[in-house]
C-alpha positions, 0 to 999 in steps of 0.5 A: 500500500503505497511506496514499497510498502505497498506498490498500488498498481491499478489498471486504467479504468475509464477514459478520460474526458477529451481535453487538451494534454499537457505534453511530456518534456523529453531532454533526452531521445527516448528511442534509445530505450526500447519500448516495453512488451507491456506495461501497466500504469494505475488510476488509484486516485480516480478509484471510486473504492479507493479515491487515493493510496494511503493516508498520511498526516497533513499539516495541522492533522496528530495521531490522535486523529487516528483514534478519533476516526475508529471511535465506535458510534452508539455501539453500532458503527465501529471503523477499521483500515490503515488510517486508523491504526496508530501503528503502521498506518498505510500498510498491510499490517496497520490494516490488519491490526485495525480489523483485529481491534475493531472485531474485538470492540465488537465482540465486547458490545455485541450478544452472541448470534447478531448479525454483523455487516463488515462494509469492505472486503480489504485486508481490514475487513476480511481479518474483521469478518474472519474472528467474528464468524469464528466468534459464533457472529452471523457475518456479511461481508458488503463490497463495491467492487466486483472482487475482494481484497481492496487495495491487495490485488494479485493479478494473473495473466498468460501475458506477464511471466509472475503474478503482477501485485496491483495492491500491496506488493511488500511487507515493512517492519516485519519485527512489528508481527508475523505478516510475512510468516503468515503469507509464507505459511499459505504458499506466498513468496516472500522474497527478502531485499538487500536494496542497492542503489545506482544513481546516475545524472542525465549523462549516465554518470554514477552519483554519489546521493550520500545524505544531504537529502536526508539531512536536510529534512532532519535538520527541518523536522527537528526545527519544526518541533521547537515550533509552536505549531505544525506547518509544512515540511516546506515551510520547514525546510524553507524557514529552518535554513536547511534548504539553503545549500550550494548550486554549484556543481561537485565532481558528480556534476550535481550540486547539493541543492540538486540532491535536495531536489532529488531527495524530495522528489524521489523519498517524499513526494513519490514514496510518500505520495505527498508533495513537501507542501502538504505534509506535516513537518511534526509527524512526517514518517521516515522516508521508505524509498531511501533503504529497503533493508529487510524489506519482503518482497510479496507474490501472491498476496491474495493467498491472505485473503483467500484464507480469510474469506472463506466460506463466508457470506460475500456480496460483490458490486454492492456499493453502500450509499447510506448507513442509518443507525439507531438504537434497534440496529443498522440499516444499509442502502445499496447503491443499486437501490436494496437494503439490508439491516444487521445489528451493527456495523464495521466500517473499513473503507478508505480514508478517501472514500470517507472524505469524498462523502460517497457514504451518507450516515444519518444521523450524521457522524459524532463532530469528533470522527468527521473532524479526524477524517477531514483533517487526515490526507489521502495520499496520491501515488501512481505506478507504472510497471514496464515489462521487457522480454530482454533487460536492456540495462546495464545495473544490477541495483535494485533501486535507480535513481535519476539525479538532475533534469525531469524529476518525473521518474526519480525513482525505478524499480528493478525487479530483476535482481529480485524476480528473474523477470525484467519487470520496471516499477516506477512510482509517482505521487502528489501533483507529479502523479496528477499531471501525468494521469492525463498524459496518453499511454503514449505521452507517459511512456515516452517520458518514462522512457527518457528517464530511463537513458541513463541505465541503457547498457552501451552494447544494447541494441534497440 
C-alpha cells in the first residue's frame, strides 16, 4: 500500500474526458530505450473504492486523529483500515491490526448470534469478518467492487511471466508481527531485499546521493518541533535554513541543492505520495524509498485473503450509499437501490472514500470522527510497471535513481535482481502523479522512457 510498502498498481479504468494534454518534456531521445512488451500504469486516485493510496498526516492533522476516526458510534458503527491504526498506518499490517481491534470492540458490545455487516472486503475487513464468524457472529461481508481484497490485488495473466501485485506488493517492519510468516505459511513468496542503489545524472554518470537529502529534512523536522505549531515540511525546510545549500556543481556534476531536489522528489513526494507542501513537518514518517533493508518482497498476496474469506457470506458490486443507525440496529442502502439491516456495523473503507462523502450516515457522524477524517490526507501515488522480454540495462541495483533534469521518474524499480523477470516499477505521487494521469499511454511512456537513458547498457541494441 503505497511506496514499497505497498506498490498500488491499478489498471486504467475509464477514459478520460477529451481535453487538451499537457505534453511530456523529453531532454533526452527516448528511442534509445526500447519500448516495453507491456506495461501497466494505475488510476488509484480516480478509484471510486479507493479515491487515493494511503493516508498520511497533513499539516495541522496528530495521531490522535487516528483514534478519533475508529471511535465506535452508539455501539453500532465501529471503523477499521490503515488510517486508523496508530501503528503502521498505510500498510498491510496497520490494516490488519485495525480489523483485529475493531472485531474485538465488537465482540465486547455485541450478544452472541447478531448479525454483523463488515462494509469492505480489504485486508481490514476480511481479518474483521474472519474472528467474528469464528466468534459464533452471523457475518456479511458488503463490497463495491466486483472482487475482494481492496487495495491487495494479485493479478494473473498468460501475458506477464509472475503474478503482477496491483495492491500491496511488500511487507515493512516485519519485527512489528508475523505478516510475512503468515503469507509464507499459505504458499506466498516472500522474497527478502538487500536494496542497492545506482544513481546516475542525465549523462549516465554514477552519483554519489550520500545524505544531504536526508539531512536536510532532519535538520527541518527537528526545527519544526521547537515550533509552536505544525506547518509544512516546506515551510520547514524553507524557514529552518536547511534548504539553503550550494548550486554549484561537485565532481558528480550535481550540486547539493540538486540532491535536495532529488531527495524530495524521489523519498517524499513519490514514496510518500505527498508533495513537501502538504505534509506535516511534526509527524512526517521516515522516508521508505531511501533503504529497503529487510524489506519482503510479496507474490501472491491474495493467498491472505483467500484464507480469510472463506466460506463466508460475500456480496460483490454492492456499493453502500447510506448507513442509518439507531438504537434497534443498522440499516444499509445499496447503491443499486436494496437494503439490508444487521445489528451493527464495521466500517473499513478508505480514508478517501470517507472524505469524498460517497457514504451518507444519518444521523450524521459524532463532530469528533468527521473532524479526524477531514483533517487526515489521502495520499496520491501512481505506478507504472514496464515489462521487457530482454533487460536492456546495464545495473544490477535494485533501486535507480535519476539525479538532475525531469524529476518525473526519480525513482525505478528493478525487479530483476529480485524476480528473474525484467519487470520496471516506477512510482509517482502528489501533483507529479496528477499531471501525468492525463498524459496518453503514449505521452507517459515516452517520458518514462527518457528517464530511463541513463541505465541503457552501451552494447544494447534497440
Amino acid at each position: 500500500m503505497g511506496s514499497l510498502s505497498g506498490i498500488s498498481l491499478l489498471v486504467v479504468s475509464a477514459c478520460t474526458t477529451p481535453a487538451p494534454r499537457p505534453r511530456p518534456t523529453v531532454t533526452l531521445m527516448p528511442s534509445v530505450v526500447p519500448r516495453p512488451d507491456g506495461f501497466v500504469r494505475t488510476a488509484w486516485t480516480d478509484d471510486p473504492f479507493a479515491r487515493g493510496a494511503f493516508s498520511f498526516p497533513r499539516v495541522g492533522s496528530t495521531p490522535e486523529d487516528r483514534i478519533a476516526m475508529r471511535q465506535s458510534v452508539d455501539d453500532r458503527l465501529y471503523f477499521a483500515g490503515e488510517a486508523t491504526a496508530e501503528v503502521d498506518p498505510g500498510t498491510v499490517q496497520g490494516a490488519r491490526a485495525s480489523g483485529e481491534r475493531a472485531a474485538a470492540e465488537v465482540q465486547v458490545a455485541a450478544e452472541p448470534g447478531e448479525r454483523i455487516a463488515i462494509i469492505g472486503a480489504g485486508i481490514a475487513g476480511a481479518t474483521a469478518a474472519r474472528r467474528l464468524s469464528d466468534d459464533g457472529f452471523s457475518v456479511v461481508v458488503i463490497e463495491g467492487r466486483d472482487r475482494a481484497g481492496g487495495r491487495i490485488h494479485t493479478a494473473r495473466s498468460n501475458n506477464w511471466p509472475i503474478p503482477i501485485e496491483l495492491g500491496a506488493a511488500w511487507v515493512r517492519n516485519i519485527d512489528r508481527g508475523s505478516l510475512a510468516d503468515d503469507l509464507m505459511r499459505l504458499g506466498a513468496e516472500v522474497t527478502a531485499i538487500v536494496s542497492t542503489k545506482d544513481a546516475r545524472n542525465l549523462t549516465g554518470a554514477a552519483v554519489d546521493l550520500g545524505s544531504v537529502g536526508s539531512q536536510a529534512v532532519a535538520t527541518a523536522m527537528m526545527w519544526a518541533s521547537t515550533q509552536p505549531g505544525d506547518v509544512t515540511l516546506e515551510v520547514a525546510l524553507r524557514e529552518s535554513g536547511a534548504a539553503d545549500l550550494p548550486n554549484e556543481p561537485e565532481s558528480s556534476g550535481v550540486s547539493q541543492a540538486t540532491l535536495l531536489e532529488h531527495y524530495l522528489a524521489a523519498d517524499i513526494t513519490a514514496g510518500q505520495g505527498v508533495d513537501p507542501d502538504e505534509l506535516s513537518a511534526w509527524y512526517a514518517t521516515d522516508p521508505l524509498l531511501a533503504t529497503g533493508e529487510g524489506d519482503r518482497l510479496v507474490t501472491g498476496y491474495d493467498a491472505l485473503l483467500t484464507e480469510l474469506l472463506e466460506d463466508l457470506e460475500i456480496l460483490p458490486s454492492s456499493a453502500v450509499v447510506n448507513v442509518t443507525s439507531s438504537e434497534r440496529g443498522v440499516a444499509l442502502r445499496l447503491a443499486r437501490g436494496d437494503s439490508l439491516s444487521a445489528d451493527r456495523v464495521v466500517i473499513t473503507v478508505p480514508l478517501g472514500v470517507l472524505q469524498a462523502g460517497t457514504i451518507e450516515f444519518d444521523p450524521p457522524l459524532p463532530f469528533s470522527n468527521r473532524g479526524a477524517i477531514s483533517a487526515l490526507g489521502m495520499a496520491r501515488q501512481e505506478k507504472l510497471v514496464l515489462r521487457y522480454d530482454t533487460a536492456f540495462w546495464s545495473t544490477d541495483a535494485v533501486l535507480w535513481a535519476t539525479v538532475g533534469g525531469d524529476a518525473d521518474f526519480p525513482l525505478w524499480v528493478n525487479l530483476e535482481p529480485i524476480t528473474g523477470e525484467a519487470i520496471l516499477v516506477a512510482t509517482m505521487g502528489g501533483d507529479t502523479a496528477d499531471r501525468l494521469a492525463k498524459y496518453t499511454d503514449a505521452e507517459l511512456l515516452d517520458a518514462a522512457m527518457a528517464s530511463l537513458v541513463p541505465f541503457v547498457d552501451p552494447d544494447h541494441s534497440v
